[in-house]
C-alpha positions in Angstrom: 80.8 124.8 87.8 81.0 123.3 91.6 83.7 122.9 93.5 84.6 119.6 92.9 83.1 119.4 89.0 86.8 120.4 88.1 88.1 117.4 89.1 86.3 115.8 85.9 85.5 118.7 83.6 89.0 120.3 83.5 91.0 117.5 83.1 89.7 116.2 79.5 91.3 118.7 77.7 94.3 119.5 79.4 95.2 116.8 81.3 95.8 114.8 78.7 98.3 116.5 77.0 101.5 114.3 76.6 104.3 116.3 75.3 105.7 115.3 72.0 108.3 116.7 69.6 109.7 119.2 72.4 111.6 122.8 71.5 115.2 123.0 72.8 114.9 125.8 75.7 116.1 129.1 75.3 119.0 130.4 76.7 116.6 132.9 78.8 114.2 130.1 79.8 114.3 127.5 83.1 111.9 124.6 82.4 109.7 122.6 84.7 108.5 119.0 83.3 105.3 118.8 84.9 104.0 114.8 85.1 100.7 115.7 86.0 97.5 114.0 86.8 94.2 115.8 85.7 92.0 112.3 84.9 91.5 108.8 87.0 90.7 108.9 90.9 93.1 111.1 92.3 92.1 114.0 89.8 91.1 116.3 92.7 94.9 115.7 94.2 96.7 116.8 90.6 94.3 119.4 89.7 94.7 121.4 92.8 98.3 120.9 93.6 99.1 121.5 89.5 97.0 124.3 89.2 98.3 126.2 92.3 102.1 125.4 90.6 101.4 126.8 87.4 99.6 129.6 89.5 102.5 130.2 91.0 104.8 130.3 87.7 102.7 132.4 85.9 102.8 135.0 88.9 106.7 134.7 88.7 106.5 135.6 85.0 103.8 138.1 85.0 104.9 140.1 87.8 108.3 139.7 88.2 109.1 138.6 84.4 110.6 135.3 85.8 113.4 134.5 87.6 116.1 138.0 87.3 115.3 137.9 83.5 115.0 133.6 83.2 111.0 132.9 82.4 109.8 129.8 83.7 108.5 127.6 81.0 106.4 124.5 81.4 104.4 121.6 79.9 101.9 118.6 81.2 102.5 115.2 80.4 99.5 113.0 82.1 100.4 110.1 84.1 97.1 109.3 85.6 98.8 109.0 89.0 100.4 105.7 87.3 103.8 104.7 87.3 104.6 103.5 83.6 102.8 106.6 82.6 105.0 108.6 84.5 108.5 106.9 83.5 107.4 107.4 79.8 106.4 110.9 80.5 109.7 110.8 82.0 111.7 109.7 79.0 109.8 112.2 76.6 110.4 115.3 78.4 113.6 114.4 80.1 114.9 115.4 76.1 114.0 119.1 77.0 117.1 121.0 78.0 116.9 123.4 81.0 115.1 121.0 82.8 114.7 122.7 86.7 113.4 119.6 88.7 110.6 117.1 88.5 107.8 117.3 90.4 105.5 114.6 89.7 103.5 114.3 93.0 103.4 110.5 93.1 105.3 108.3 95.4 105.4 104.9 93.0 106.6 107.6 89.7 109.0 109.0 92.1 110.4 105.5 93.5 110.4 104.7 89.7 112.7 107.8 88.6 115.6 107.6 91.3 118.1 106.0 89.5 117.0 108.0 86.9 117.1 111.5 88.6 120.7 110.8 89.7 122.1 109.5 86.7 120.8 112.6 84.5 121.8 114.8 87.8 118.3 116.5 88.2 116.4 117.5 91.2 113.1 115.2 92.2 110.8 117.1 94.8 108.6 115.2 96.5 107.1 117.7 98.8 105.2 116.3 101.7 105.7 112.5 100.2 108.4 110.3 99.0 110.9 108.2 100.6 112.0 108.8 104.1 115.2 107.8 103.9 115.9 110.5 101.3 116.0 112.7 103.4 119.5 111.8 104.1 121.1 113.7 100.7 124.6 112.1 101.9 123.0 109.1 100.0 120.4 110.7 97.9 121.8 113.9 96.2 119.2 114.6 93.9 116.0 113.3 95.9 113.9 116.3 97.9 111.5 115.1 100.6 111.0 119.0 101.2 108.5 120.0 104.4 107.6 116.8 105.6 108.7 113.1 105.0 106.2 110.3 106.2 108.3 109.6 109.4 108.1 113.4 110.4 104.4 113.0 109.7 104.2 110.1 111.6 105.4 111.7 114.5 103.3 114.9 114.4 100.4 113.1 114.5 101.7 111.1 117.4 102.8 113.8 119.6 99.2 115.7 118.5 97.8 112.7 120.2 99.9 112.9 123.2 99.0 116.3 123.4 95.0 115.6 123.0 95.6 112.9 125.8 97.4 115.2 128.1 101.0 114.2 127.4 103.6 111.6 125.8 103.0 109.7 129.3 99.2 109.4 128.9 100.4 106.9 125.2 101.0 104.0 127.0 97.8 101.6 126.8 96.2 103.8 124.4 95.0 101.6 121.1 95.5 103.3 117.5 94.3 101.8 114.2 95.8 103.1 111.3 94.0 102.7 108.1 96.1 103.1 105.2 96.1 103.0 101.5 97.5 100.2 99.5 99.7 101.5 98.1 103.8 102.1 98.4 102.9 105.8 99.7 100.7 103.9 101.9 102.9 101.5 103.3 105.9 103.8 103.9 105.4 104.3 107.8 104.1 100.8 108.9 107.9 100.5 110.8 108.1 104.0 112.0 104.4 103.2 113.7 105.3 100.1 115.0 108.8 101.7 116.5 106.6 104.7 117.8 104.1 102.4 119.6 107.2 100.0 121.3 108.6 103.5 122.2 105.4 104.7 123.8 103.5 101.6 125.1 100.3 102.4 122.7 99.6 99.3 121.0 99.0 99.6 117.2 97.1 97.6 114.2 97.7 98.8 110.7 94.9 98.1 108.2 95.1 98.0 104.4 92.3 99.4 102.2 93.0 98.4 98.2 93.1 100.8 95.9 91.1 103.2 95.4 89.4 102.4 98.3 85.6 102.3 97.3 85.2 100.0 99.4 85.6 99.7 103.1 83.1 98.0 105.0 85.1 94.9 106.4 88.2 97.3 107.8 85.7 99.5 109.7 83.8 96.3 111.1 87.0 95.6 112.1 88.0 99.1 113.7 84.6 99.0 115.2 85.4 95.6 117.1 89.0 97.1 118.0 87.8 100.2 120.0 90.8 102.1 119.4 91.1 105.4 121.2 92.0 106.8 117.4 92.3 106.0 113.9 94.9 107.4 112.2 93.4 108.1 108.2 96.6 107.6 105.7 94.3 108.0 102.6 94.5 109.8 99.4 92.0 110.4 96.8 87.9 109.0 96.9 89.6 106.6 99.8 89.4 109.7 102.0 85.6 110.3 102.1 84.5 107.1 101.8 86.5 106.4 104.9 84.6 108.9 106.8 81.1 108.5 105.7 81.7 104.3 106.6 83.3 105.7 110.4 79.8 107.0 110.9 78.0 104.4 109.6 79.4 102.0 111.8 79.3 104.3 114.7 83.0 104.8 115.3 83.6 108.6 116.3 84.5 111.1 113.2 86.3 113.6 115.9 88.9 110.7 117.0 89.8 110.1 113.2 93.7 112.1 112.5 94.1 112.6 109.1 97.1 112.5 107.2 98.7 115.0 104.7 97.1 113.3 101.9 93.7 113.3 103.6 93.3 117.0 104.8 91.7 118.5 101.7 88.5 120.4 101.0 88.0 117.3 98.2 88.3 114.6 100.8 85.9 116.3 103.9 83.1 118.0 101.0 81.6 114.8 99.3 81.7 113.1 102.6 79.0 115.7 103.8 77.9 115.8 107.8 79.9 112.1 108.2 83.0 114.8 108.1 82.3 117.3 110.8 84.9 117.1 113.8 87.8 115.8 111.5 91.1 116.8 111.6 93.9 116.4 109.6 97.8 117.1 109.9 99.2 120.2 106.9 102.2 121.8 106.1 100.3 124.5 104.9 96.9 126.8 105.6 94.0 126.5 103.3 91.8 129.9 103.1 92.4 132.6 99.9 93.5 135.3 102.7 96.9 135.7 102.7 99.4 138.4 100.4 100.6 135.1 97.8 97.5 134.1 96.9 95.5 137.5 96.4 98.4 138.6 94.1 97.8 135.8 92.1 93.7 136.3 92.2 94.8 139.9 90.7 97.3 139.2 88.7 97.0 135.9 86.6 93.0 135.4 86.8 93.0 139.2 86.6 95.2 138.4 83.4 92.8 135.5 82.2 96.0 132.8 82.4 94.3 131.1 85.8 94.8 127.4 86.0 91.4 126.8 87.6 88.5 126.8 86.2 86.4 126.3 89.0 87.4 129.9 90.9 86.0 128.5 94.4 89.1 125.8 94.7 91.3 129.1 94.7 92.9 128.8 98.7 92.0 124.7 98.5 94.3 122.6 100.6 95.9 121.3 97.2 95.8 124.7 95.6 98.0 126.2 98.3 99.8 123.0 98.0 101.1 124.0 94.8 101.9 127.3 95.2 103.8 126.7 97.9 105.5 124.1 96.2 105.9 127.0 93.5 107.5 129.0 96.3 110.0 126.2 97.2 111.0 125.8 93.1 111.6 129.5 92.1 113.7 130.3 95.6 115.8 127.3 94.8 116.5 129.0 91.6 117.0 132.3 92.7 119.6 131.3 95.5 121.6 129.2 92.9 121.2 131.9 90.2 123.2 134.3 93.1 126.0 131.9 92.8 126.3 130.6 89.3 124.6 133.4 87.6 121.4 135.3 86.1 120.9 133.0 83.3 119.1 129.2 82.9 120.8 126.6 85.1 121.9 122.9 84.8 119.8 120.4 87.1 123.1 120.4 89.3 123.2 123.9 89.6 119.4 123.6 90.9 120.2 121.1 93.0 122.8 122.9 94.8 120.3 125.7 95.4 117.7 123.2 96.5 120.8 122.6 99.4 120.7 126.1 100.0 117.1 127.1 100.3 116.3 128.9 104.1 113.1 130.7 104.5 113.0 131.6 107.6 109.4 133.5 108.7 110.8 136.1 108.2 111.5 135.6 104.7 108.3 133.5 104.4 106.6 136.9 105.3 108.4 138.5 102.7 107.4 136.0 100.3 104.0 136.8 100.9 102.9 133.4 102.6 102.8 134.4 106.3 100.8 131.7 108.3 100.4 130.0 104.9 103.7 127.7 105.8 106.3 128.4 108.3 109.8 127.9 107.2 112.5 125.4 105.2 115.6 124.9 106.0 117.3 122.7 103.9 121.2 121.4 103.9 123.1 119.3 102.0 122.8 116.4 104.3 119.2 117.2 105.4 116.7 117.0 101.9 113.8 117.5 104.0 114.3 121.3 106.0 113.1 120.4 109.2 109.4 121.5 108.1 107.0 122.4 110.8 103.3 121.1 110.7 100.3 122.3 112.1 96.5 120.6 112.3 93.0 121.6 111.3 89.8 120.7 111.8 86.6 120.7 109.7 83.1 122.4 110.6 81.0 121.3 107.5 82.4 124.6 106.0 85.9 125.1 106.0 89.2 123.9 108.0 90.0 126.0 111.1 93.3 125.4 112.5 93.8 123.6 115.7 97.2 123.8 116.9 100.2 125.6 117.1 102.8 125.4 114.4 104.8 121.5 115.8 108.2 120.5 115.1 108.4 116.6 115.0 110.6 114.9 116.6 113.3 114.5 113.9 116.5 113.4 116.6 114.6 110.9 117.3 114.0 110.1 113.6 117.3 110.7 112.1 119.2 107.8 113.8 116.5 105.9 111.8 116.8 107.5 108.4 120.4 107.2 108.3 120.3 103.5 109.5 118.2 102.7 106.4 119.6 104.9 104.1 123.1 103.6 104.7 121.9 99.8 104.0 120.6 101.3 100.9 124.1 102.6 99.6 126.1 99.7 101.0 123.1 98.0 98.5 123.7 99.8 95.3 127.5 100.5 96.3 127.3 104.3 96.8 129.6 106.1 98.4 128.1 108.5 101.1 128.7 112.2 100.2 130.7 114.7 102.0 129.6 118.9 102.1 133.1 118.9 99.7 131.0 117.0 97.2 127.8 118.3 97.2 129.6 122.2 97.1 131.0 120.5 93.5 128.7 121.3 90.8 128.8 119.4 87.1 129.0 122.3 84.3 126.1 120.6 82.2 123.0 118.2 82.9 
């Protein structure tokens, strides 16, 4: 099977399993409700990133027997990346007790289960995605933007930019496009762009491409008219390649197109061919099979036969590594809030307080087996996101080769912003914003 057959052939028979008639947990047993996506256009996205999770479970169990004693349990429920899919999925496995988090990987499912989350008092992860202003856990206890929010994205790719162009100073007259998918993921950082370029003096046009993003023609004509000094790519799924095999055919340079963290995979730079040479792309996290995590799981669960991927050569993908570091960030939040309420399964409250806790430092990271893989989290009751750092790579036809030194956005400069909006969402909805005091308190059930 090639590399990117998986994205059709392992979905049929998996993918479409929608939980029904759900077991009560054990008392030995944490459970992840896993919305997942193995069918429809962004296949390659929920295969990967799904795949590397379970991965990463299995390993816990296998090797370690889960969690001090707690196996990690699981089951799919397919959304097809769409958001009634995912709130039904939602409402069936939300009946499950022991529930850990939710992880669904989609920013309209995630928009969708807010209220939701909160009410039931359950953690929502949205690594690398989500809402910004969620960030602010003063307003959004239950909500985890973890590594990277789109604002923090936005500005690593700015400052890479700056960098490229010999500083913040050389910004002002510069002209960047950004092309992005239409979509509620898509449109999260038109204002932080905007704000960035009145900041800097680059001047800015944002273009929409419908979903999926087949077709593109008219929005590169347009780029191609523009001249911009770069296009910034905020893609995800088939609007990815597409995007850079229509760059080339209307001549506009594949080596001044920046990539977002939804359009930095091996799935989005392979079908494109030759049209993807020279691109780079901001990540959270290396791609490459190399490093301690991932060769433990290589021996131990496809050694084992309980591999999530069929197709072996996705093992180190972008999205594979995606999910097992996501996998990293689940189990330690568990094991820091099993130190203080106990070896034993734990309410969504409890998880979320560990989710408040959870500093890897490199150290740690190293220890974890993921050195170079990611670089840290540092996450606090106020700040949902951990002050992840990013890094960029670059394709050579091959594989992504990394580009840059491990960069720290410029999050003073964003948080002033976050809590602005987050505070009109409160005084909104009438919440009252949270103090350390409340977030130490902890409900006894779900």
């Amino acid at each position: 099977m090639t590399f990117l057959s998986t994205v059709k052939a392992v979905a049929l028979s998996a993918a479409l399993a929608v939980s029904v008639a759900l077991p009560a947990a054990h008392a030995d047993e944490q459970y992840f409700p896993l919305q997942s996506y193995r069918v429809g256009p962004y296949a390659a996205g929920g295969t990967g990133f799904f795949g590397g999770f379970i991965d990463y479970l299995n390993l816990i169990n296998i090797r370690d027997g889960g969690v001090n004693g707690v196996k990690l349990t699981w089951d799919e429920c397919e959304t097809q990346y769409e958001v009634e899919r995912g709130v039904e999925c939602y409402e069936r496995q939300k009946s499950r007790a022991g529930a850990a988090g939710w992880n669904p990987l989609s920013v309209g499912i995630a928009y969708a289960m807010i209220d939701r989350i909160t009410a039931d008092k359950v953690p929502l992860i949205t690594v690398n995605h989500g809402r910004t202003d969620s960030t602010d856990g003063r307003v959004f206890p239950y909500v985890f933007p973890l590594l990277l929010n789109p604002y923090s994205e936005t500005s690593g790719i700015v400052n890479y930019i700056a960098a490229k162009e010999g500083g913040i100073d050389k910004l002002k007259g510069k002209k960047i496009v950004v092309l992005y998918h239409g979509s509620p993921y898509g449109k999260e950082t038109i204002p932080i762009y905007e704000l960035l370029a009145q900041k800097y003096g680059f001047t800015v046009q944002q273009i929409e491409v419908p979903h999926p993003g087949n077709e593109q023609q008219s929005q590169w004509l347009t780029i191609r008219r523009a001249k911009p000094d770069f296009v910034v790519l905020r893609g995800w799924g088939v609007m990815n390649p597409v995007a850079l095999k229509t760059a080339v055919k209307v001549g506009y340079p594949v080596d001044h197109i920046i990539g977002n963290v939804w359009s930095n995979s091996e799935e989005d730079v392979i079908p494109a061919g030759d049209a993807a040479k020279g691109y780079t792309a901001i990540t959270t996290q290396a791609s490459g099979n190399t490093y301690p995590v991932v060769q433990e799981i290589v021996k131990t669960v496809y050694g084992a036969g309980k591999g999530n991927l069929e197709d072996k050569s996705r093992i180190g993908s972008v999205y594979h590594n995606l999910g097992i570091v996501n996998g990293i960030l689940n189990v330690e939040a568990i094991r820091i809030a099993q130190e203080k309420f106990g070896h034993r399964t734990l309410t969504g409250d409890e998880v979320r307080w560990g989710f408040e806790h959870l500093k890897l430092d490199p150290a740690k990271v190293e220890a974890l087996g993921a050195k170079d893989l990611f670089h840290s989290i540092n996450v606090s009751w106020d700040n949902h996101e951990g002050e992840g750092y990013v890094t960029f790579q670059q394709w050579d036809g091959k594989k992504w080769n990394v580009v840059s030194d491990w960069i720290a956005p410029d999050w003073a400069l964003l948080r002033p912003i976050i809590e602005k909006s987050s505070e009109a969402y409160a005084a909104e909805k009438g919440i009252k914003l949270r103090t350390a005091a409340d977030a130490d308190a902890v409900a006894a059930t779900n």
